[in-house]
C-alpha positions in Angstrom: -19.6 25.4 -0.3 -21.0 21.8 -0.3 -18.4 21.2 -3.4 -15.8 22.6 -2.2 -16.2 20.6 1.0 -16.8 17.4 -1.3 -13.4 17.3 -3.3 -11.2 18.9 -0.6 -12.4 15.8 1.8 -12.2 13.4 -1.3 -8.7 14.6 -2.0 -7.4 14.1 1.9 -8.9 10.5 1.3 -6.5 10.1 -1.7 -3.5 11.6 0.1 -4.2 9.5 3.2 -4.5 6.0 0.9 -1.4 7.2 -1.2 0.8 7.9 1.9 -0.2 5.0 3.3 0.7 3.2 0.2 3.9 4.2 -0.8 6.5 4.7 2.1 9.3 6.0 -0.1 6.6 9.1 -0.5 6.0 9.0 2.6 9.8 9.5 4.1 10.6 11.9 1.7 8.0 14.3 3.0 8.5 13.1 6.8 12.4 14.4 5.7 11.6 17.4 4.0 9.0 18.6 6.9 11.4 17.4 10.0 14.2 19.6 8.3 11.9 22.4 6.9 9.7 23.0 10.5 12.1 21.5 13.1 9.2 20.4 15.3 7.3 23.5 14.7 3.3 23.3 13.6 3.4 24.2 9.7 2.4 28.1 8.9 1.7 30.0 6.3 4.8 31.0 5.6 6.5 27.6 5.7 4.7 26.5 2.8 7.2 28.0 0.3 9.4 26.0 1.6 8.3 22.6 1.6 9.3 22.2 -2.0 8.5 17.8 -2.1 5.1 18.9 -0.5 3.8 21.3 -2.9 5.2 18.7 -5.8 3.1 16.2 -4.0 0.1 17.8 -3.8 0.2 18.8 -7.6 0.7 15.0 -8.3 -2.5 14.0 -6.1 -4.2 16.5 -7.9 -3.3 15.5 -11.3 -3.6 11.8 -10.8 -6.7 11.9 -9.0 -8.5 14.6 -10.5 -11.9 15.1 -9.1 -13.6 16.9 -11.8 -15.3 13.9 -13.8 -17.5 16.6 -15.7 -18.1 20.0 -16.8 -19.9 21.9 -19.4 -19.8 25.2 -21.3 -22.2 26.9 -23.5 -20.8 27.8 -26.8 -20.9 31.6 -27.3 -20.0 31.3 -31.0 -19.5 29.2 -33.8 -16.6 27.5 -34.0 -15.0 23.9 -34.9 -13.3 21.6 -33.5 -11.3 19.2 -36.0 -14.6 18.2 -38.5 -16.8 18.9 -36.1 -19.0 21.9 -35.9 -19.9 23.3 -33.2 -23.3 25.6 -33.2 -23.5 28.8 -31.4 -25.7 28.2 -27.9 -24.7 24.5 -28.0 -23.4 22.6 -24.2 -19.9 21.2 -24.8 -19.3 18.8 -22.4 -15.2 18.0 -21.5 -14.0 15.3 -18.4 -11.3 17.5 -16.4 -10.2 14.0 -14.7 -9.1 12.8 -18.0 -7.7 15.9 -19.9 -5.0 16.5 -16.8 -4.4 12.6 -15.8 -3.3 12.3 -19.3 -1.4 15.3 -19.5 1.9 14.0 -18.6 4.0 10.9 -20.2 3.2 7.8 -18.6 0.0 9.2 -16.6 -0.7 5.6 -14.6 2.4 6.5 -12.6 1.9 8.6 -9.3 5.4 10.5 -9.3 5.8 13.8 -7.5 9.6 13.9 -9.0 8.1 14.5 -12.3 7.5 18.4 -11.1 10.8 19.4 -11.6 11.9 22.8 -11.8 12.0 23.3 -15.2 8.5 22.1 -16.0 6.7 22.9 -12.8 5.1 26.5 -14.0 3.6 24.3 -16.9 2.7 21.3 -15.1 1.4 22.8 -12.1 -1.4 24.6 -14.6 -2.2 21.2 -16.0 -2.8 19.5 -12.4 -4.6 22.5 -11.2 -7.0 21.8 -13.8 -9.5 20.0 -11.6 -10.2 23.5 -10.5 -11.4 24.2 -13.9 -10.0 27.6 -15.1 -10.5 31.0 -17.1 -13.8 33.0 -15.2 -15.0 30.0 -13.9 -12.2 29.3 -11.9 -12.9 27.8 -8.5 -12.6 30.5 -5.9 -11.8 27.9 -3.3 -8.7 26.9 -5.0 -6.2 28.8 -2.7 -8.0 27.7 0.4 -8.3 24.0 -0.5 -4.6 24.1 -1.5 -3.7 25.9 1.8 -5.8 23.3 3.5 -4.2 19.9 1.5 -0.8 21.2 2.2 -1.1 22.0 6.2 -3.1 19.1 6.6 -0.5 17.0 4.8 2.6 18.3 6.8 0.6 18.3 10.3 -0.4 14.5 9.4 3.2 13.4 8.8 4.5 15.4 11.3 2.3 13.5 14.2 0.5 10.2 12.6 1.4 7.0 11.1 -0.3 5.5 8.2 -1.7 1.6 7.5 -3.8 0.5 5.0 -7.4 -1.0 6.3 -8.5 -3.0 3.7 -12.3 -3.4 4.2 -14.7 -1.7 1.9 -16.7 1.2 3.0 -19.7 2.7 1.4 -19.9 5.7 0.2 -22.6 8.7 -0.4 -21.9 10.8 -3.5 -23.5 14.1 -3.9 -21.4 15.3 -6.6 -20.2 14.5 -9.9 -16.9 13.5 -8.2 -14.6 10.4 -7.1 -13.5 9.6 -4.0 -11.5 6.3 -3.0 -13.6 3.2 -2.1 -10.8 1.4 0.4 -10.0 4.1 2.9 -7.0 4.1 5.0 -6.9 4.9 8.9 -4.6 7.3 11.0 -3.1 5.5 13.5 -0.8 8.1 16.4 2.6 7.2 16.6 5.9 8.0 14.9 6.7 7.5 10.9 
């Protein structure tokens, strides 16, 4: 629970510093939502259609992967390239780095570059950070419920501003979370 409460919270930092960031992002949603909900608090059911949203979310996830680390024990022999690989042996992998660099030009943050075409195969590749096979997180559906409510209710009612001062920080977790935060101020995009 503590992890799951870690990188969902480290993830609404990212989407509140990238909203507050990047404006164009920022209308787009604020468009999307105000013609999708009309007003109306997001649901459930909304979700399916808030199509820049979901793209949004994906990108977050991909570009700021939380998952620095993560290990498997080897079950059997096997090689990878020249390198072989013992049965019983920990093979260690960084998530973060796998799915930023899964797409061309990673260092971009572009939610456009889910199109329809790709998105079945890109959405598995920012969904990484939740890891994947049987050890799948089991939070994934709630903490991508959660980003995406949060997201439209936040656009919906506040208005974003970078604050600039440093903040400290208290990692438990093998994860990252930003260092400048950004604030919620009430008022109208």
């Amino acid at each position: 629970m503590a992890a799951g409460l870690e990188t969902t919270s480290s993830t609404i930092c990212y989407i509140l510093q990238t909203l507050s960031q990047k404006p164009e992002i920022r209308r787009k949603l604020k468009q999307e939502i105000d013609e999708v909900l009309g007003g109306r608090l997001p649901s459930y059911n909304d979700l399916k259609n808030l199509k820049y949203l979901e793209k949004f979310i994906l990108e977050i996830l991909r570009y700021h992967s939380l998952l620095l680390i993560m290990s498997r024990t080897v079950n059997k022999q096997d090689a990878i390239g020249d390198y072989l690989i013992p049965k019983g042996y920990q093979l260690f992998c960084s998530p973060a780095f796998i799915v930023k660099h899964s797409v061309e030009d990673p260092d971009n943050f572009n939610p456009d570059r889910f199109t329809e075409d790709n998105m079945a195969e890109l959405s598995k590749r920012a969904l990484g950070s939740f890891a994947g096979g049987p050890h799948v997180c089991i939070g994934r559906h709630l903490a991508l419920l959660q980003l995406k409510i949060f997201t439209a209710y936040l656009i919906q009612h506040g208005n974003l501003e970078v604050d600039n001062k440093e903040h400290s920080r208290n990692i438990h977790f093998p994860s990252k979370s930003p260092i400048t935060m950004t604030a919620v101020k009430k008022s109208t995009i």
